[in-house]
C-alpha positions in Angstrom: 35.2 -0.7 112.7 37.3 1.3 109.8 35.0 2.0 107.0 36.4 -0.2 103.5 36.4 1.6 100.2 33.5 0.7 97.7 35.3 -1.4 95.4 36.2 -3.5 98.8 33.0 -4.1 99.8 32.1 -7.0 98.3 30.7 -5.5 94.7 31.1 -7.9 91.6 32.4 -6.3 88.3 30.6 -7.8 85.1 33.0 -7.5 81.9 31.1 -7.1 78.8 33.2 -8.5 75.9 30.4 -8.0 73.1 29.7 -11.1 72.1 25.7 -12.0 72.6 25.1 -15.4 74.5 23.0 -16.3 71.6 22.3 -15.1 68.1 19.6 -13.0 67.2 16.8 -14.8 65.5 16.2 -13.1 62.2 12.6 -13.2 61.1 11.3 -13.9 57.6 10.8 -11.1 55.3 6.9 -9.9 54.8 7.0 -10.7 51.4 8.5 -14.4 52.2 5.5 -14.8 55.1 2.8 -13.5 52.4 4.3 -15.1 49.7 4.0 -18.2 51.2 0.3 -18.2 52.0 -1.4 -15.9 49.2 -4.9 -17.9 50.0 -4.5 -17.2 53.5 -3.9 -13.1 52.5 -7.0 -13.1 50.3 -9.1 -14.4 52.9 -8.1 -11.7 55.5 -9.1 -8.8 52.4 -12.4 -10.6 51.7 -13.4 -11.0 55.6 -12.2 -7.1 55.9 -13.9 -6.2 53.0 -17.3 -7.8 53.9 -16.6 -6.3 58.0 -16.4 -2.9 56.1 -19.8 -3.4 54.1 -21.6 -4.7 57.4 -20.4 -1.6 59.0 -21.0 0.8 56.6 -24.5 -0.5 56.4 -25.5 -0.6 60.3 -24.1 3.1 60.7 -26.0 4.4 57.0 -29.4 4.6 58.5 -28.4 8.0 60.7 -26.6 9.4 58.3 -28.4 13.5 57.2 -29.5 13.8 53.8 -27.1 15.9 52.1 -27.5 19.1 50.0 -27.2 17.3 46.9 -30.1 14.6 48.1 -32.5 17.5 48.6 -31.6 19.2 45.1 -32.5 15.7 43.7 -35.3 15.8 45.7 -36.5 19.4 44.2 -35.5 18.6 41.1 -38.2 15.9 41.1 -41.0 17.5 42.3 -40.6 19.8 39.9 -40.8 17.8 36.9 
């Protein structure tokens, strides 16, 4: 059985010619998506905004008193 050259055996050649099958899809522009929907924007800040208080309050509780606190501190029982 002779042995065939690569390009004999059977291989199929894809020609790329450039052109896409179909157009890219552009998307809008942030400011056009925002723009659009400012009520929608200012409740995603407020519900951040009030995530960001209920965090900074659950975590406050373990927090060291800090140099400054215990000057206040001193600076009471001093008076």
């Amino acid at each position: 059985m002779p042995i065939r050259p690569r390009a004999e055996a059977g291989r199929r050649t894809v020609r790329i010619t450039g052109q896409a099958s179909t157009p890219p899809r552009r998307s809008r522009p942030a400011v056009v998506r925002v723009g659009s929907r400012p009520d929608r924007f200012a409740l995603w800040a407020v519900g951040l905004g009030l995530f960001m208080a209920l965090l900074a309050a659950a975590t406050a509780h373990g927090a060291e008193p800090t140099a400054a606190h215990h000057a206040a501190q001193l600076l009471a029982h001093t008076r």
